[in-house]
N, C-alpha and C positions, 0 to 999 in steps of 0.2 A: 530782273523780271522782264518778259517777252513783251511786245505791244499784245498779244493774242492775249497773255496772260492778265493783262492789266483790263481789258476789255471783258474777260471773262466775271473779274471780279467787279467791276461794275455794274455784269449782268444778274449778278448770283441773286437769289430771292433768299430770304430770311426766314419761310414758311415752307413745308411742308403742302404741295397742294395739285390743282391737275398741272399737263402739262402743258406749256405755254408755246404760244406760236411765233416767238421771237427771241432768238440768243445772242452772243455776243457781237456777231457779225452784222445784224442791225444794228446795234448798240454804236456799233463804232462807225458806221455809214451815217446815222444819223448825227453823229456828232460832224464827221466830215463835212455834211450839207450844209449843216446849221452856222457851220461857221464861213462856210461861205455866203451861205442865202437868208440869213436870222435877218429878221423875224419872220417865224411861219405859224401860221394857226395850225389845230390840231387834224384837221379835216387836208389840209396841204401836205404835210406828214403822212397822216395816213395813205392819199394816192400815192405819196412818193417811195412808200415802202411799202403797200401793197396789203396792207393791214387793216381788217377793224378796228372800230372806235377803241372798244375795250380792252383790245392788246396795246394802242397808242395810251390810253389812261393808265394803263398798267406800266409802261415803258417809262412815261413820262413823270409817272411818282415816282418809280426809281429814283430818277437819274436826279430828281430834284431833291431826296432826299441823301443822297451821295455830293448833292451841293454841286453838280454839274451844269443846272440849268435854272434858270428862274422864267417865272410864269407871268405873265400883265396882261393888259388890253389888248396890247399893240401883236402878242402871241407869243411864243418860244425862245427864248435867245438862251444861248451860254452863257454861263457864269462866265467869275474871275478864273477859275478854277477850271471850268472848260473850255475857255480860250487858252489857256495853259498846255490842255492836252490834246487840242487841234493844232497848235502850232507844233504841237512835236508831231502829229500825225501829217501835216503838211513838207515838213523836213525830209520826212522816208517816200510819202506819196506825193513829192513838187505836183503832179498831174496828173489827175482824174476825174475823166468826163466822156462825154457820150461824141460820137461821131460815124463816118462812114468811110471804110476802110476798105472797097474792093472786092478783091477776092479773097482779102482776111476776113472779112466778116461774116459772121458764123452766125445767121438770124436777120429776123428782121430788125433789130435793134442792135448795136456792136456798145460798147463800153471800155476806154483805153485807162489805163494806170499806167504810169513812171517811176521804178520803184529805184532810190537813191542809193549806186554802190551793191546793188544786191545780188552782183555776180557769182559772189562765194557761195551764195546761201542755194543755186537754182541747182539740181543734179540734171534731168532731163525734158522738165515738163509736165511729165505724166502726174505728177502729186497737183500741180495747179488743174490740169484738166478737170482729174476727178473730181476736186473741192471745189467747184466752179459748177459741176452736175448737180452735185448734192442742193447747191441753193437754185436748182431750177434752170441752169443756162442750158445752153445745148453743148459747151464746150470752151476751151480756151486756147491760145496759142501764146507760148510763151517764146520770147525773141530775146538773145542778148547782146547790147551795144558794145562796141568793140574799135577800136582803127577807123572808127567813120561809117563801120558796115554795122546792118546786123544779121546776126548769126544767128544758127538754129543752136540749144544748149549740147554743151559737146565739142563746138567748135566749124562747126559747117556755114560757110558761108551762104545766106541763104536768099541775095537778094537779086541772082540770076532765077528765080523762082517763076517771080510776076513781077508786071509792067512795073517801071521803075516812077513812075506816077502816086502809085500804092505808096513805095517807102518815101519818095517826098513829103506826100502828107501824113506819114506819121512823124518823121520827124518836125514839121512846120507843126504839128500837133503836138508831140512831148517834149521838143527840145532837149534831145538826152546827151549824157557824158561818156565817154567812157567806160564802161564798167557798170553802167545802169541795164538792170531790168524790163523791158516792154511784156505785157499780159495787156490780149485783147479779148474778149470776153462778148460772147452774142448769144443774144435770146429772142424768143418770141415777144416778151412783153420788157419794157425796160426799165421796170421793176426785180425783173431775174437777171436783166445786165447788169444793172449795179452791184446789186448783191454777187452775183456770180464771181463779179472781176475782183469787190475788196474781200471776198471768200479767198479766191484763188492768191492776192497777195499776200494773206495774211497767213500762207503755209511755208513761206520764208523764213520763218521763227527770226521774228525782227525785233 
């Protein structure tokens, strides 16, 4: 089963009903945060995903009754069960966060991901761009690590491009290996960055 795939079914609804302003790509951003930033009340969730109250109560009885998260005073945290399946999402995404990238940055907000070994999975780009539209970004670039450089997918060296200041600070930002993926992801609001960039990674079928 795919991470996309596993995300879907913990988004799936059990009812018959309208249709909801939140899929599995939230689903899985929020678990992302949460395991780095738990505990959040529901109102912090909500700016951070760009949603009303009522889609966050609907999100969050999900995922509590899929036994992903438990609810208290103190606000949101993961379960046993969803520290489980952040740490597997930690393994493929080592890095993802928001920063300012130059002339890669596409927006007033940019959002980097590190996708682990995901060389095989890229063909050109274009599938990340587009799934990075859909949740609202303005675009994405996708770069792949290589010999020390990164490349454009395909194989193009691509860091005679721009100031070599740009790829210092991505790499002092993702620390990548090898054979790793870079997607950077900009939007107007950085609500549509995040989502944009774990949109646009999660078309890797990982």
């Amino acid at each position: 089963m795919t991470l996309k795939s596993r995300l879907q079914a913990l988004s799936e609804k059990k009812y018959i009903g309208p249709l909801e302003s939140f899929d599995y790509v939230y689903i899985g951003l929020l678990i992302y945060w949460l395991g780095e930033n738990a505990p959040k009340s529901r109102s912090e969730i909500s700016d951070f995903l760009g949603l009303g109250e009522g889609s966050i109560r609907t999100m969050l009885r999900r995922l509590k009754e899929k036994g992903m998260i438990n609810i208290t005073r103190e606000g949101v945290r993961l379960s046993d069960s969803g520290l489980v399946f952040f740490s597997k999402l930690k393994t493929i995404f080592p890095t993802f966060k928001e920063g300012s990238f130059g002339s890669l940055s596409l927006g007033k907000f940019s959002v980097i991901v590190r996708v682990d070994k995901g060389k095989e999975k890229v063909s050109h780009g274009i599938e990340q761009r587009d799934e990075s539209i859909r949740y609202g970004a303005k675009g994405a670039i996708t770069l792949v690590y290589e010999n020390g450089h990164f490349m454009i997918p395909g194989g193009e060296d691509c860091e005679a491009l721009y100031p070599q200041e740009t790829w210092e600070k991505i790499r002092m930002s993702t620390g990548p290996k090898s054979g790793d993926i870079i997607i950077i992801c900009g939007a107007e609001s950085i609500q549509r960055a995040y989502l944009g960039c774990f949109a646009a990674a999660l078309t890797l079928n990982l």
